[in-house]
DRENSEKE-998188 format. One record per residue (C-alpha): residue number from 1; residue in three letters; chain; x, y, z. Coordinates in Angstrom, 2 decimals. Layout:
BEGIN
@nr:NUM	rest:ALA	kette:A	east:X	north:Y	up:Z
...
// end
This chain:
BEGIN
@nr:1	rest:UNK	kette:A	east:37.10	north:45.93	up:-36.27
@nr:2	rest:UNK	kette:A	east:34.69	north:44.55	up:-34.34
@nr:3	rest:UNK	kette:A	east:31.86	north:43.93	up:-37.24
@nr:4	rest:UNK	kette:A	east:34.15	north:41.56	up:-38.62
@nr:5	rest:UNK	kette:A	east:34.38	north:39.26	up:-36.05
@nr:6	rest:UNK	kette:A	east:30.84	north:37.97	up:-36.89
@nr:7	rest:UNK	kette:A	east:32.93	north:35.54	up:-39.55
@nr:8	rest:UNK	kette:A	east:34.27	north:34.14	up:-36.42
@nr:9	rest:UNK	kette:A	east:32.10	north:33.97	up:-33.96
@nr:10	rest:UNK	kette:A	east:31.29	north:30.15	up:-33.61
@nr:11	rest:UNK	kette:A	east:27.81	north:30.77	up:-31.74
@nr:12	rest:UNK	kette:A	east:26.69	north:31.99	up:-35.20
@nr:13	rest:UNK	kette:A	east:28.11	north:30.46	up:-37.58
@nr:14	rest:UNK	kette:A	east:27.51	north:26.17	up:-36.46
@nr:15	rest:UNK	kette:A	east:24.17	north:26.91	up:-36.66
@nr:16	rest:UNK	kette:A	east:24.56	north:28.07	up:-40.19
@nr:17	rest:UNK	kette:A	east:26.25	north:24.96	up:-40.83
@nr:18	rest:UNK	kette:A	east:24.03	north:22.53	up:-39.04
@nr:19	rest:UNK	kette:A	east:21.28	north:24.79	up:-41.48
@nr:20	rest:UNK	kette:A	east:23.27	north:24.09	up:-44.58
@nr:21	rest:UNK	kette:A	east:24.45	north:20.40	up:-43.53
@nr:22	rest:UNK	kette:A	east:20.72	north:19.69	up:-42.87
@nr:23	rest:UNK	kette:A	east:19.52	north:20.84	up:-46.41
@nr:24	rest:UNK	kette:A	east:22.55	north:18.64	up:-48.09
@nr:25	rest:UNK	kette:A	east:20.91	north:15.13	up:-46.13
@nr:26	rest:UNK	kette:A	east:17.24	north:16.55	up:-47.07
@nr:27	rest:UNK	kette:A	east:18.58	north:16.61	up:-51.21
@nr:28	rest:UNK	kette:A	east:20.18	north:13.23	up:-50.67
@nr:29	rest:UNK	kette:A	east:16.99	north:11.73	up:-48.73
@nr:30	rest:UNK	kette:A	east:15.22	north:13.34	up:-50.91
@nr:31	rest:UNK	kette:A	east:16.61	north:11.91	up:-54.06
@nr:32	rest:UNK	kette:A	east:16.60	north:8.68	up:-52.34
@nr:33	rest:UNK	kette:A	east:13.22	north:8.31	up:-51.66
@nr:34	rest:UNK	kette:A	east:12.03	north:9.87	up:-55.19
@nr:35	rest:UNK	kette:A	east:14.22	north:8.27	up:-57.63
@nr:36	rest:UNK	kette:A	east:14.84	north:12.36	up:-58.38
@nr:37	rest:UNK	kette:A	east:17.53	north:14.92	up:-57.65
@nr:38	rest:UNK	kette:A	east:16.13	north:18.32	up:-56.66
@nr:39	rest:UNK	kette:A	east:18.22	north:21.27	up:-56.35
@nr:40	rest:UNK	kette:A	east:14.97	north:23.01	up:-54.72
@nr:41	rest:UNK	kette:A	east:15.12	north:20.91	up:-51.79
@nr:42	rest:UNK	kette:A	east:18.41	north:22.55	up:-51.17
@nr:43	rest:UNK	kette:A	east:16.90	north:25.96	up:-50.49
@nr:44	rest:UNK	kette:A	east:13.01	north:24.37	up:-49.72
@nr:45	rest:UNK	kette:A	east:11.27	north:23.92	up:-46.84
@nr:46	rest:UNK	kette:A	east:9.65	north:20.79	up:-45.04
@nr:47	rest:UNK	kette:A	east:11.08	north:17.65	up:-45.67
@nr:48	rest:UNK	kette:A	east:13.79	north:15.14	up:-43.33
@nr:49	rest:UNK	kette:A	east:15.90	north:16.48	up:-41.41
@nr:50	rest:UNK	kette:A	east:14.12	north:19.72	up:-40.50
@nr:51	rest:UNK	kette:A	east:16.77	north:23.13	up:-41.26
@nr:52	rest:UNK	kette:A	east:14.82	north:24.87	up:-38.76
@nr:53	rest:UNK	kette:A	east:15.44	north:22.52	up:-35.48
@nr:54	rest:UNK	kette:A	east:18.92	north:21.82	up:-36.50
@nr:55	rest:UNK	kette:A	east:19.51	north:25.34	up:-36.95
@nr:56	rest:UNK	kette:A	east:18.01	north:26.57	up:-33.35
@nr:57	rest:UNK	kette:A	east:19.12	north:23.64	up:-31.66
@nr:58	rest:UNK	kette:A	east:22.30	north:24.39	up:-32.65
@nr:59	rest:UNK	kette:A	east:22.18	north:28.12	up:-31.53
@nr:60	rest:UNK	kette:A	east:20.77	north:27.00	up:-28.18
@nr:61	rest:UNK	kette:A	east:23.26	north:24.38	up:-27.90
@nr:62	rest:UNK	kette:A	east:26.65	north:26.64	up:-28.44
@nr:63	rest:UNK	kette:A	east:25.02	north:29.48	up:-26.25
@nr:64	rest:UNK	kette:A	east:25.04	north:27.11	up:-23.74
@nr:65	rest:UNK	kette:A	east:28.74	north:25.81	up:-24.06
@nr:66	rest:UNK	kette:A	east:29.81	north:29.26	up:-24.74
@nr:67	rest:UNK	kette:A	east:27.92	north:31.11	up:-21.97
@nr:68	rest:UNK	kette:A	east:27.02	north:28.47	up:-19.72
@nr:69	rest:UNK	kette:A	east:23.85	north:26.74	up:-19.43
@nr:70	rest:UNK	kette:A	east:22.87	north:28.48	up:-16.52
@nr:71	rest:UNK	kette:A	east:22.84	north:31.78	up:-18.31
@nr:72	rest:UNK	kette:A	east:19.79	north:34.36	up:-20.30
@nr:73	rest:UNK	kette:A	east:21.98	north:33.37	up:-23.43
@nr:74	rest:UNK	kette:A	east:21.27	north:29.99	up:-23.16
@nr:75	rest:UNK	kette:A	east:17.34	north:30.55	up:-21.71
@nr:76	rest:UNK	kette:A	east:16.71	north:33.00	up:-24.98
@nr:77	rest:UNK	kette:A	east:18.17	north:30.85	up:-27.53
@nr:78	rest:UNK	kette:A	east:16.09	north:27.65	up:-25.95
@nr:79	rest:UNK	kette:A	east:12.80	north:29.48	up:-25.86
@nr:80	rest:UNK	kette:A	east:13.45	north:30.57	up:-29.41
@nr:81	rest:UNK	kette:A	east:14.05	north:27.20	up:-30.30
@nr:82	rest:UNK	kette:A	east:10.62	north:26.19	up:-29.10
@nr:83	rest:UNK	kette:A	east:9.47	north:28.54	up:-30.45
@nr:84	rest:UNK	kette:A	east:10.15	north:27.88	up:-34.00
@nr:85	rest:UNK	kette:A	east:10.31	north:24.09	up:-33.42
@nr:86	rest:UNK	kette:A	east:6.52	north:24.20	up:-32.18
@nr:87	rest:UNK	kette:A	east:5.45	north:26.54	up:-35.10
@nr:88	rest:UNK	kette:A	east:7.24	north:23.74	up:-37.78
@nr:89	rest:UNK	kette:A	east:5.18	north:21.35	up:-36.45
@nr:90	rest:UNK	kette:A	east:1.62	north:23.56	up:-36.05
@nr:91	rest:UNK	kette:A	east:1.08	north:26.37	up:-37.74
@nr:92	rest:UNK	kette:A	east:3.51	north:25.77	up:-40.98
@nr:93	rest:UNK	kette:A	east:2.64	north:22.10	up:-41.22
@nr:94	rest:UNK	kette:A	east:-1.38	north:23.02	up:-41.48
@nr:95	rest:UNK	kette:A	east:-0.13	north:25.43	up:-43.70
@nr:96	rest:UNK	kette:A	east:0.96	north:22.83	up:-46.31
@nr:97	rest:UNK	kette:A	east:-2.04	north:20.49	up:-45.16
@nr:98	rest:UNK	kette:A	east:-4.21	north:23.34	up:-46.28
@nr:99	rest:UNK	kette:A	east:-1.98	north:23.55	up:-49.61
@nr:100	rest:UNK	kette:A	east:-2.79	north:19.96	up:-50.54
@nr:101	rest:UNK	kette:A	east:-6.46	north:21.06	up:-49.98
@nr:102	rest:UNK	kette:A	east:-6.69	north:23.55	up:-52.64
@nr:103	rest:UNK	kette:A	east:-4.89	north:21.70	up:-55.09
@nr:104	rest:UNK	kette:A	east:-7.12	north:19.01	up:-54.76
@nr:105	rest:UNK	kette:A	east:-10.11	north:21.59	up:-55.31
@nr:106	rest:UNK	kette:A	east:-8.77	north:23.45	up:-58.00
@nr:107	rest:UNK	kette:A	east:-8.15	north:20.17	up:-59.72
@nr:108	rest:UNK	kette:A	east:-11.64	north:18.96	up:-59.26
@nr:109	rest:UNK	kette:A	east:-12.73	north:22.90	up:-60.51
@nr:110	rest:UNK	kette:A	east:-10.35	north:22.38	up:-63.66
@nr:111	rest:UNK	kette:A	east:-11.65	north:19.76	up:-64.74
@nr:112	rest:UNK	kette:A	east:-15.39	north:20.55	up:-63.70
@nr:113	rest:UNK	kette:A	east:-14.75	north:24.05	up:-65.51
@nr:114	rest:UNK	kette:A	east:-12.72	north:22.70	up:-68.68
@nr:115	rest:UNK	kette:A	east:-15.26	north:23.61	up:-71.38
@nr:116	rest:UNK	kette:A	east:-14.87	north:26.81	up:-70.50
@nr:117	rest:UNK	kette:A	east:-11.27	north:26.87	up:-70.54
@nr:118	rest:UNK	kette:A	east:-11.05	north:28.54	up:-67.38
@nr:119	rest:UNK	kette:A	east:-8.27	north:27.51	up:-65.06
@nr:120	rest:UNK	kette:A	east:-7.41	north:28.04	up:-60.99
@nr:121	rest:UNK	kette:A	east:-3.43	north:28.46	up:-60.51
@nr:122	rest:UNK	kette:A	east:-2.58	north:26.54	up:-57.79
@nr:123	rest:UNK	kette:A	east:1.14	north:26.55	up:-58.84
@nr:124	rest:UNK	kette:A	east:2.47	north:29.13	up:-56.21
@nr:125	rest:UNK	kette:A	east:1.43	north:26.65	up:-53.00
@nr:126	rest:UNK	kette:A	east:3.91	north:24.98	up:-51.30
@nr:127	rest:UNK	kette:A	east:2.48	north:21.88	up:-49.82
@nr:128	rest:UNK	kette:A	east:6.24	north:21.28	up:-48.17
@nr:129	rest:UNK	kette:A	east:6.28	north:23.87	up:-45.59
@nr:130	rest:UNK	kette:A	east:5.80	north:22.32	up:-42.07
@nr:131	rest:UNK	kette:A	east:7.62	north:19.11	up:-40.53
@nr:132	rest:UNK	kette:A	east:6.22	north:15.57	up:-38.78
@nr:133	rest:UNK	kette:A	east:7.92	north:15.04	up:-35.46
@nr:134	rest:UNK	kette:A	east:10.22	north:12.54	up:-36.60
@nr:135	rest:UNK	kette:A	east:11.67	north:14.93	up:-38.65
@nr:136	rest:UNK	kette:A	east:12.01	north:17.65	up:-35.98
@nr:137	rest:UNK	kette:A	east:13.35	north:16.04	up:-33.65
@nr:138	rest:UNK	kette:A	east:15.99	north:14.43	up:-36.27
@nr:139	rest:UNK	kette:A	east:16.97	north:18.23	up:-37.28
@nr:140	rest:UNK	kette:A	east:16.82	north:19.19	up:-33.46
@nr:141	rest:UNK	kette:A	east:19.57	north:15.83	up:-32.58
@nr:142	rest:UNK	kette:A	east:21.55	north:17.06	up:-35.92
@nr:143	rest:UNK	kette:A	east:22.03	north:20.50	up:-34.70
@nr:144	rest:UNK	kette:A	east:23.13	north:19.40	up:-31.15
@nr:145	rest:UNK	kette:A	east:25.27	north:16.86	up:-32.64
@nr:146	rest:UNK	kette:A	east:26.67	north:19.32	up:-35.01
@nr:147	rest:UNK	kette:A	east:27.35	north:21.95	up:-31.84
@nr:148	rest:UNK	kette:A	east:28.80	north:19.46	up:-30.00
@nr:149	rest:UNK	kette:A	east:31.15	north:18.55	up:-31.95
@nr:150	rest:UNK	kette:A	east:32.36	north:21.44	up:-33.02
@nr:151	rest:UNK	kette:A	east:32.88	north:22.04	up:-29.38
@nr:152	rest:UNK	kette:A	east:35.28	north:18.85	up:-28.57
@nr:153	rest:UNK	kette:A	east:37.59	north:19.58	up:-31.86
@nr:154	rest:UNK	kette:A	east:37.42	north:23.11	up:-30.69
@nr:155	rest:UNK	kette:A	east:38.56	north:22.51	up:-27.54
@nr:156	rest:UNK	kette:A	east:40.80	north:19.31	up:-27.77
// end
């Protein structure tokens, strides 16, 4: 059956690994840097190393050593990886820059509003949603490292 060769098809499945090895580091750097252990930073996004880059890194990365870097495989899964890599560090980090923003209003509201016992839910925003650089390129060097490596044991 050819559906099931999806559990072994190595183009797909290191990047789900470099994904799921990146979210293990951001717990432990996590934890590190907090004093805390979050569970939600397993599934969460934002933080070091960046899930995202390491994960299309990684796809770009084994496209390339499976198909050659010379082919559209390769070209696709690169421009994806801009792509997303770009939009971590625009778009979804504004995002969470915005977050912090309306927290910080609501707060001032709450407490401006507190006789009336009226109160703005900010509870829902994720201010963790976008990455710094440093932390995109780290996920982008993880996921290559991750793809590369697979590739030596792979193939002696």
């Amino acid at each position: 059956m050819d559906f099931l060769k999806i559990f072994t098809n190595p183009v797909l499945l290191i990047p789900g690994c470099s994904w799921m090895i990146a979210q293990v580091l951001k717990v432990i750097i996590n934890a590190i840097m907090t004093k805390q252990f979050s569970f939600d930073r397993l599934v969460g996004d934002g933080g070091m190393p960046s899930g995202h880059s390491a994960t299309v890194t990684a796809l770009a990365v084994m496209s390339g050593l499976s198909k050659g870097f010379g082919s559209v495989e390769f070209a696709i899964a690169t421009i994806f990886a801009i792509v997303v890599m770009h939009d971590a560090l625009g778009v979804r980090r504004e995002t969470g820059k915005q977050a912090k923003s309306i927290i910080s209003i609501a707060e001032v509201l709450n407490d401006y509003f507190s006789e009336h016992d009226t109160h703005i839910k900010t509870d829902k925003l994720k201010v963790l949603v976008g990455h710094t650089p440093l932390q995109v390129v780290c996920g982008s060097l993880l996921g290559a490292a991750v793809a590369i490596i697979y590739h030596l044991i792979a193939n002696g």
